[in-house]
LUMNUVEX-71626 format. One record per atom (N, C-alpha, C): x, y, z; residue in one letter. Coordinates in steps of 0.05 Angstrom, whole numbers, plus 5000, padded with zeros to 4 digits. Layout:
N
XYZa...
# end
This chain:
307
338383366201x337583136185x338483176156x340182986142x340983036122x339182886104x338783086080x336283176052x337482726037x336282676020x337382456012x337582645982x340082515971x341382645939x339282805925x340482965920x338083085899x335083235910x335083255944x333083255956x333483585959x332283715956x331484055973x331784026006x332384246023x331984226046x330184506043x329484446067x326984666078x327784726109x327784986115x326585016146x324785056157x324084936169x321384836183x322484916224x320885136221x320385146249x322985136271x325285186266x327885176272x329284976269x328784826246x329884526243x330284616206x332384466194x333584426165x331684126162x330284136153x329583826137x328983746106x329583546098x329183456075x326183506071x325283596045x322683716038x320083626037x322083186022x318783136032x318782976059x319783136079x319283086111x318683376122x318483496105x317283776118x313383756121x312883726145x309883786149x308983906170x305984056166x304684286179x302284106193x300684146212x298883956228x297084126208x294983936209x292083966197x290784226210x291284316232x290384396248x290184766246x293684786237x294985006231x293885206215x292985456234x290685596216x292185696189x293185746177x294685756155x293285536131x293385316143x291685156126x288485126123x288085216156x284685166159x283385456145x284685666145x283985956144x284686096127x287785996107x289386196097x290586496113x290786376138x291686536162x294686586167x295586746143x298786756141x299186936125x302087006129x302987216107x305187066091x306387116070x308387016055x309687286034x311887156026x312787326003x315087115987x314687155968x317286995947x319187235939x321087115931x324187265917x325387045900x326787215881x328886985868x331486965867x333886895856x336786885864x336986915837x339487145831x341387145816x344587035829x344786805798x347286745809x347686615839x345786495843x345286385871x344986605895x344686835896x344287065913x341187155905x339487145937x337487265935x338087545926x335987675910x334587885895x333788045912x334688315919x333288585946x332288345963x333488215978x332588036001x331488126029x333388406033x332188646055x330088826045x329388816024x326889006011x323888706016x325488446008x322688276012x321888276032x323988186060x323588156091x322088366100x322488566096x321188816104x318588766093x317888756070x314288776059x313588496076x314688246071x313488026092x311788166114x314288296138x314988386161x311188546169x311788746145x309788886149x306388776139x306488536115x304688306121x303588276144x305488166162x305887956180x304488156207x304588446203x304688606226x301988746221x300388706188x298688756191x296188576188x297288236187x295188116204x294688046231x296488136242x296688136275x299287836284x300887716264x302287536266x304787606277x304987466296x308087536315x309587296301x312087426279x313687176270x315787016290x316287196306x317187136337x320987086323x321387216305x324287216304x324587456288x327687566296x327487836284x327587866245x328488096239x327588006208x330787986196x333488096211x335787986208x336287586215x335187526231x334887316234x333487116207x331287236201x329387226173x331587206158x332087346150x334587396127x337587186123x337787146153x340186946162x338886616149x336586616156x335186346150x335786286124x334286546103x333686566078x335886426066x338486706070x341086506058x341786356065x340786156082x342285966099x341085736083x337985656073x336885606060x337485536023x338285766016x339285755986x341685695995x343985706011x345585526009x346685276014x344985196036x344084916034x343484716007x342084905993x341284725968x342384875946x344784995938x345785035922x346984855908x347884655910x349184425890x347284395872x344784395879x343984275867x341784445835x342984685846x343484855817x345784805794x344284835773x345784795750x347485025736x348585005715x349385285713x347885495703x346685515693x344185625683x341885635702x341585645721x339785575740x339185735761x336685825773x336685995796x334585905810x333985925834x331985915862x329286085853x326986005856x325086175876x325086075902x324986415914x324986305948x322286405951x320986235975x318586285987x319086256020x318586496034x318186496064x314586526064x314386346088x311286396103x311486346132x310086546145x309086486165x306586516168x305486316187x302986256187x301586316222x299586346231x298786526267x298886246277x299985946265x299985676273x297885516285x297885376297x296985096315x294785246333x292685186338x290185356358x292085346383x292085406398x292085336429x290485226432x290885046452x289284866472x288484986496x289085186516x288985346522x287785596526x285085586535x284385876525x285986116541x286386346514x288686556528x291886456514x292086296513x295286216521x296186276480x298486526484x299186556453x300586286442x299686326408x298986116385x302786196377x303885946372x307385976367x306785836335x307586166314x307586186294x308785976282x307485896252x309385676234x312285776219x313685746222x315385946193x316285696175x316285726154x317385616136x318885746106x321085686101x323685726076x322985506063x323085516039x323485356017x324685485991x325785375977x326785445947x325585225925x325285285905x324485095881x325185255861x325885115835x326585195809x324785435790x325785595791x324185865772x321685715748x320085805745x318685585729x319385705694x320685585694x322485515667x320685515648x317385425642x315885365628x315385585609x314885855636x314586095621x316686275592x318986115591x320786255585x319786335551x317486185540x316686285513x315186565511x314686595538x313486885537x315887145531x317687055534x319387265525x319987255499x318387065475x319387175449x316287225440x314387105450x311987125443x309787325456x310787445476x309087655496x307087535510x304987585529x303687455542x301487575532x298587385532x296587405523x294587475554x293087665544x291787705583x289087665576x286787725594x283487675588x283387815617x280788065612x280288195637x278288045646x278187945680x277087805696x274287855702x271587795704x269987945716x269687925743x272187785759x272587855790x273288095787x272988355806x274788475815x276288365841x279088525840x280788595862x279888725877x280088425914x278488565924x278188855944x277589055942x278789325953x278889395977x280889555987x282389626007x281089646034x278589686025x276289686055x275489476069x275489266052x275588976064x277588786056x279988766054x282388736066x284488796045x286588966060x288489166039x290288906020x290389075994x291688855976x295388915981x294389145984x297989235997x299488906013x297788776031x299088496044x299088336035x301788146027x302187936004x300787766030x298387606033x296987476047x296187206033x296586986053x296086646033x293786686027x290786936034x288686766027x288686876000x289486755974x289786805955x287086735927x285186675940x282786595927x281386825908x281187015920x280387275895x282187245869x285887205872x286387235847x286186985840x286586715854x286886505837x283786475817x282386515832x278386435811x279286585785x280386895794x281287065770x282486885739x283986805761x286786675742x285186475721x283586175739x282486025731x280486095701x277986295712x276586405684x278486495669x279786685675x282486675645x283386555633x284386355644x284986045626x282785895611x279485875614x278985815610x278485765575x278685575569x280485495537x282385595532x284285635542x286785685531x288385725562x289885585564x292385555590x294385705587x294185885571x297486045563x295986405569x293186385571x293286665583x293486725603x293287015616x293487055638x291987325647x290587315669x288887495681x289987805685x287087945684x287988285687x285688245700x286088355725x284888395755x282888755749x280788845751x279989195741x279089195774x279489465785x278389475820x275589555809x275089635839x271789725836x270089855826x271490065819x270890335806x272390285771x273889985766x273189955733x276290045726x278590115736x279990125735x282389945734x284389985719x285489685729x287489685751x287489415762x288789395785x291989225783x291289015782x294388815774x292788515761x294588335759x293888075756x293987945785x293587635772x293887495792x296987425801x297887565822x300987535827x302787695816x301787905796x304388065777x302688355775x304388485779x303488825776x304188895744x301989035735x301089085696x301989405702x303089515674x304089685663x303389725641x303789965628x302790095603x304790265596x305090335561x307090485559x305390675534x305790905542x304191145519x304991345517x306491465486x307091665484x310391705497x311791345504x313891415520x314091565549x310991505558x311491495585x310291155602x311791155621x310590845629x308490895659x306890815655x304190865674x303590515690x303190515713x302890355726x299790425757x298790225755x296290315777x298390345802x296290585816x295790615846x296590405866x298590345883x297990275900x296190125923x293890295917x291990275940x290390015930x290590005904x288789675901x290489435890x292389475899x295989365884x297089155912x298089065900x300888925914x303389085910x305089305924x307089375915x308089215897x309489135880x310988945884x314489025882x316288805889x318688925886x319388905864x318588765848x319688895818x317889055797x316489075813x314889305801x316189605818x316589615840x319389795853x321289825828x322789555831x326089595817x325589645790x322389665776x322389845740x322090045749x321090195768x320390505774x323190645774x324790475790x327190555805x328890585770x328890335746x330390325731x329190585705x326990565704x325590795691x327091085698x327791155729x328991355731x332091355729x332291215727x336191195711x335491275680x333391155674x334091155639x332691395637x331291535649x330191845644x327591815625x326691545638x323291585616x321991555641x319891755638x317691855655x316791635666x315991535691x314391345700x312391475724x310491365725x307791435745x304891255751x305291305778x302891145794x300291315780x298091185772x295791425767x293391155755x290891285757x288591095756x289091135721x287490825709x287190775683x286290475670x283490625650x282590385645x283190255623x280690005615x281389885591x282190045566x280390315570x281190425538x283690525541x284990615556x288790675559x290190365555x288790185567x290089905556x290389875526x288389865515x287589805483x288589925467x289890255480x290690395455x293590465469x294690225483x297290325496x299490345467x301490405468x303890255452x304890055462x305290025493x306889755498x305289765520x306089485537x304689405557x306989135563x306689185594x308288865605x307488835635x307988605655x307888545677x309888555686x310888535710x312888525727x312588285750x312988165758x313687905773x315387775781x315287655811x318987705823x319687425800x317987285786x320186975782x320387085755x319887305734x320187265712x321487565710x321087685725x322187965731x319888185713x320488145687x318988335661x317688135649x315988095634x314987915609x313188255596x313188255567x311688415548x309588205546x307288455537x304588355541x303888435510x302888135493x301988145467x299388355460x296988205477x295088315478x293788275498x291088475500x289288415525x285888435519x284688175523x281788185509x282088125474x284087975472x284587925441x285488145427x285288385436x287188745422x290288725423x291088715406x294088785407x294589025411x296089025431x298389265443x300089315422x298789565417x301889765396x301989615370x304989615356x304789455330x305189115345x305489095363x305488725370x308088685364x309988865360x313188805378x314088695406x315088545396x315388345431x319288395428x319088445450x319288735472x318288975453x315989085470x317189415450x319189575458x319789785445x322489915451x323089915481x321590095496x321690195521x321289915535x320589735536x319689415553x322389275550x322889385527x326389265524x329289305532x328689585537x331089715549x331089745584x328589715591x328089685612x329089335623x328289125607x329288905615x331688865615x332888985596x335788955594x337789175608x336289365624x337789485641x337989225669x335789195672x335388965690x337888695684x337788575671x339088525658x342688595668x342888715662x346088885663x346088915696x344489105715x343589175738x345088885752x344188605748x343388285767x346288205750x347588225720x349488105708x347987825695x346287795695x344687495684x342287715660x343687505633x341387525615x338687455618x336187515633x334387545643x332587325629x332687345599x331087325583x331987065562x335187135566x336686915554x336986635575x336686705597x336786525617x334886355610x332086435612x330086235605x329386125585x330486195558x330786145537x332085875527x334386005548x336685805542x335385435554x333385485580x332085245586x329285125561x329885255539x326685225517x329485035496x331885135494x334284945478x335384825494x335384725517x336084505535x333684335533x331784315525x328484135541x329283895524x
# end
């Protein structure tokens, strides 16, 4: 079915369709339950971003809510690009994809016994451009009094739709002011991530990032670990609270649609002297940067002198 001009296509369930003909039954536990796994990526240059590093964390999502995606994860991958290039025209030059895969345990059976034939769905939409002032202005955070919820009742390790712990997070953070953004502390008072983006700290020229165990890997929170050890500055998983926050030198997030953003302050305290990038947040982006061949930072910029 061909998209009408200007239209996105989506795959839906082994079918290419125009986006707004893409629909899920009411029914589909994904919607009734948040009974699904997902993961986003973005494109440089119209090429998904570690696309075999996302499929895989999906995969293992997907394997540890008991969801049979019922196609292999080369196949996954075949879709993905098949997907961004479908709707490549309709990138500009300056312009790149977020991709989102989900699958969802689907439609109940009618049937008692008889296995549930999973939803999958591809989509792409435009990087959200909005953010791009955070790269001259740093991001402003506010610690949540949700915690992140911990690993004993259900592991944060799985990018999973039911996303309600961080979004409430997110929401009180905003509250009076729409331009901050949430710092997630686990149970024991520590901090964990935000809502959707893994937090970092920089002290003394070494860069410190939480544990795992109450984390979302994430992959670009991977690809700074990975870039940290090219550039030969110390990086490490290790517990740490607000007072390592408050008296960091630098601080930033990592997130697949913005990759790096530097973090102004957190709880109204400015990080370090309030250099946006600080040194180390900077060289790190801009290895990134060089790494993909797209100005990371200038990219989104460049959409704040286009608006």
């Amino acid at each position: 079915m061909a998209a009408p001009a200007g239209e996105r296509v989506v795959y839906l369930n082994g079918k290419f369709v125009p986006e707004s003909q893409a629909t899920v039954s009411i029914s589909d536990h994904g919607f009734t339950h948040g009974d699904a796994a997902f993961d986003t990526m973005r494109t440089f240059k119209g090429k998904v971003f570690k696309l075999k590093e996302h499929v895989e964390r999906l995969y293992r999502s997907c394997k540890y809510a008991g969801i049979d995606p019922g196609i292999s994860q080369g196949e996954m991958s075949r879709l993905t690009d098949e997907v961004v290039e479908r709707n490549k025209h309709l990138l500009g030059p300056s312009d790149d994809f977020w991709v989102t895969q989900r699958v969802t345990r689907g439609v109940p059976s009618a049937r008692p016994g008889e296995k549930e034939q999973p939803t999958i769905i591809i989509l792409c939409r435009p990087l959200p451009w909005e953010r791009a002032k955070f790269y001259q202005t740093g991001i402003s955070m506010r610690t949540s009094p949700i915690r992140r919820t911990p690993p004993q009742y259900l592991d944060p390790r799985a990018k999973l739709q039911n996303y309600l712990n961080q979004v409430m997070a997110e929401m009180l953070a905003k509250q009076g002011d729409p331009d901050v953004w949430s710092l997630l502390l686990d149970e024991n008072g520590n901090v964990a991530e935000g809502s959707g983006y893994n937090f970092f700290i920089v002290r003394d020229g070494r860069v410190i990032t939480s544990h795992e165990r109450y984390v979302l890997g994430g992959i670009s929170r991977q690809t700074t670990m990975e870039i940290c050890q090219e550039l030969n500055i110390p990086a490490a998983e290790m517990d740490f609270n607000l007072y390592d926050v408050y008296t960091a030198d630098e601080a930033f997030i990592t997130a697949t649609s913005v990759c790096l953003l530097p973090v102004r302050s957190v709880d109204t305290r400015t990080i370090g002297d309030g250099a946006i990038p600080g040194s180390i947040t900077g060289r790190i982006l801009g290895t990134w940067s060089g790494m993909v061949g797209v100005d990371i930072a200038g990219q989104y910029l460049a959409h704040i002198k286009s608006a």
